[in-house]
Every structure is written in structure tokens, then in C-alpha cells.
C-alpha positions in Angstrom: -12.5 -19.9 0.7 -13.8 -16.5 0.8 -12.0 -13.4 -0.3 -10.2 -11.1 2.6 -11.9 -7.7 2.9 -9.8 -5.0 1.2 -9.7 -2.0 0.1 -7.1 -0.3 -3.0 -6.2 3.4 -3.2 -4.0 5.2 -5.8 -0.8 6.2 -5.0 2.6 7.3 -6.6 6.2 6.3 -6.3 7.8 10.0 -5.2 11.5 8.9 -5.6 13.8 5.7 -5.3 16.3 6.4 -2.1 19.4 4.7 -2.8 21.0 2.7 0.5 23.7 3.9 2.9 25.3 0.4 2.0 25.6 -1.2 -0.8 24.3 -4.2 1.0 21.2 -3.1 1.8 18.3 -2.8 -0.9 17.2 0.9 -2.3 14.0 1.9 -1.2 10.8 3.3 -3.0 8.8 6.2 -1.1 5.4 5.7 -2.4 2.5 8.7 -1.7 -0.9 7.4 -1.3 -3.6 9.2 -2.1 -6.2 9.7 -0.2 -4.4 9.1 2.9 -4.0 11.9 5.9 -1.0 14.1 4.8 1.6 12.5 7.9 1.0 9.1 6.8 0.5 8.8 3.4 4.1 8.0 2.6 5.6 4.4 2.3 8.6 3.0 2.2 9.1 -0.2 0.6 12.3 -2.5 -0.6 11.9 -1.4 -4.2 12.1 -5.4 -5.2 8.8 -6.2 -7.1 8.1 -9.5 -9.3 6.5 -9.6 -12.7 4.4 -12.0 -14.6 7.4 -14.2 -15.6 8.9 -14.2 -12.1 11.5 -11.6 -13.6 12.9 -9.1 -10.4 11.6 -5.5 -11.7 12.4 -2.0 -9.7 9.3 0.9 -9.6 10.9 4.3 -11.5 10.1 7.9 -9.9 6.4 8.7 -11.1 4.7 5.3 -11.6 0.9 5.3 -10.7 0.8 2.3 -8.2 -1.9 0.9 -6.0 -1.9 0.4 -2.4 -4.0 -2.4 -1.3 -4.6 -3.3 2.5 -6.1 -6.8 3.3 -7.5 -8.1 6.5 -8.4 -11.8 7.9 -12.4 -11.5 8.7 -11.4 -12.3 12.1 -9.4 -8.7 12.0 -12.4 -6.6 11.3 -15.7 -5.2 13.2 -18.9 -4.2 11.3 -18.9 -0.3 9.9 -21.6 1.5 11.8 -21.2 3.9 8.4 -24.6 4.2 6.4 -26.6 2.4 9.0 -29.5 4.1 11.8 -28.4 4.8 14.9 -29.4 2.4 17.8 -32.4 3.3 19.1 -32.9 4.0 23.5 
């Protein structure tokens, strides 16, 4: 099985929003870097699992990475670095 295109950028966890409800998870806003300035936050369910299956929570100021995966069936070819079709 082959490995899904990807690509990872930095990003940073700006603050932890605590819920309206107590039933409802707290969220982490996350910057990415790299990303155009009015969509380079994310909001996540701060809910993350570590290496022994414990249930862990990002703190203000971690350096995270964003990572965004695609099905090859999902993606064209990048006309980026190539010549340009000739008439």
C-alpha cells in the first residue's frame, strides 16, 4: 500500500477555550504557520492520545504540526516547476 500524499507545517496552540457546557469538550485554537492570515486558525476538541493510549490535553504554547493527507484519487498533478505546454 502506498503512502497518501501529505504535506506538515508548524503551527502553535494560541489558547485552550473552555466550553459553554460542561458537557461539551474544551477546545484548542491552533495557528499554523505558513497558512494565509484568515485561515490559519484551527479549532480542535483538545482530546489527543499518547504512546500508552493515555488521554493528554495540548497547554497554551506547544509547537505542534499540522499535517493534511489526501487519497491519490483526491489529487491532480502540480503544474509547479514544470515548462509550460507548448502551442
Amino acid at each position: 500500500m502506498s503512502e497518501k500524499p501529505s504535506t506538515t507545517l508548524p503551527a502553535t496552540v494560541e489558547k485552550i477555550i473552555k466550553p459553554p457546557f460542561p458537557s461539551e469538550p474544551e477546545k484548542a485554537q491552533i495557528a499554523v504557520h505558513g497558512a494565509d492570515h484568515l485561515y490559519r486558525e484551527l479549532r480542535i476538541e483538545n482530546t489527543l492520545t499518547d504512546e500508552n493510549g493515555d488521554t493528554v490535553r495540548l497547554k497554551p504554547g506547544a509547537e505542534v504540526e499540522v499535517t493534511i493527507a489526501a487519497e491519490p484519487e483526491a489529487i491532480a498533478k502540480s503544474d509547479r516547476g514544470q515548462d509550460p505546454p507548448r502551442a
